[in-house]
C-alpha positions as CSV (number, residue, x, y, z in Angstrom):
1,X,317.9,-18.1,215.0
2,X,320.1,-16.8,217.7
3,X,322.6,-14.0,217.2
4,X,326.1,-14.5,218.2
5,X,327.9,-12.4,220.9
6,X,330.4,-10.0,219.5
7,X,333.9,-10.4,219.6
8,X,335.9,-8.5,221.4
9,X,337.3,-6.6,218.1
10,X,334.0,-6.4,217.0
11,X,333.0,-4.3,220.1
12,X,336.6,-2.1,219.8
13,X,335.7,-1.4,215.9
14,X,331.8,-0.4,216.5
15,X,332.9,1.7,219.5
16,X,335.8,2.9,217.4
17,X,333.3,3.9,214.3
18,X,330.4,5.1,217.2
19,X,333.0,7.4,218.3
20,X,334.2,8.5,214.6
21,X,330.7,9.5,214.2
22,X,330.0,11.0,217.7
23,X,333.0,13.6,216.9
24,X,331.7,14.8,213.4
25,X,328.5,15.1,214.3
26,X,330.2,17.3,217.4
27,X,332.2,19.2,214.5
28,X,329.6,19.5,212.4
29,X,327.0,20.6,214.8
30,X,330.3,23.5,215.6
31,X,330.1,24.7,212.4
32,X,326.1,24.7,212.1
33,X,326.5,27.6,215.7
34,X,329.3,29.4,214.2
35,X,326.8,29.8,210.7
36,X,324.2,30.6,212.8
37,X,326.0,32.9,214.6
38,X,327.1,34.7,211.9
39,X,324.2,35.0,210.1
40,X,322.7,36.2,213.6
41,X,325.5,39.3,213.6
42,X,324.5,40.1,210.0
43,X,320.8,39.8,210.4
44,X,321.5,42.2,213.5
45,X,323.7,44.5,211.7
46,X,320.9,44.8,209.0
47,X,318.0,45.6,211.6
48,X,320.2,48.2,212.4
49,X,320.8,49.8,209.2
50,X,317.3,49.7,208.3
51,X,315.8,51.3,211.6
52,X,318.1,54.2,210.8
53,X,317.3,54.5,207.6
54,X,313.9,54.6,208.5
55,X,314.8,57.4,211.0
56,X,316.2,59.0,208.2
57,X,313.5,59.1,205.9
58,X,311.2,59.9,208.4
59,X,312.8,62.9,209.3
60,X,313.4,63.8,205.6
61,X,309.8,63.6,205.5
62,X,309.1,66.1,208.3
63,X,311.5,68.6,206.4
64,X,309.3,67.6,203.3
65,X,305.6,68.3,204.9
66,X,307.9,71.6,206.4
67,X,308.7,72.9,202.9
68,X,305.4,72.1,201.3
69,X,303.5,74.2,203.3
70,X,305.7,77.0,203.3
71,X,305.8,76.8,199.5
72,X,302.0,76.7,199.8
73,X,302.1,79.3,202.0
74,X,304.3,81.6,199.4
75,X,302.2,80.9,197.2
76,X,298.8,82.5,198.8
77,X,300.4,85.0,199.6
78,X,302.5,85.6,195.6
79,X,298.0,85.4,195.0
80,X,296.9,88.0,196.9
81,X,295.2,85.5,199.8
């Protein structure tokens, strides 16, 4: 069975609801970039903290290994070594 050509408000109304559609999904698709790009700055921020709290503990570890041996080293000599 043959299909009927459209009408001429039958093309307005599907460009009309094609064109609804096209500038949500533009809207939406927006707001998915500007999540993204949040969560990007966050995730960035948080990198960030960690490495230098990693630098941190590092260093605190140094001083640690530092103050061991020179307690060991007290300690041979408090011994008579």
């Amino acid at each position: 069975m043959a299909e009927r050509p459209l009408t001429d408000q039958e093309r307005r109304d599907l460009l009309e609801h094609a064109h609804v559609l096209h500038a949500a999904t533009l809207r939406r698709h927006g707001e998915l970039l500007d999540t993204h790009a949040a969560q990007m700055t966050l995730l960035t921020s948080l990198l960030e903290r960690q490495l230098a709290t990693q630098q941190a503990l590092t260093a605190t570890q140094a001083r640690l290994a530092e103050t061991l041996e020179a307690i060991k080293d007290l300690l041979r000599r408090g011994h008579g070594q």
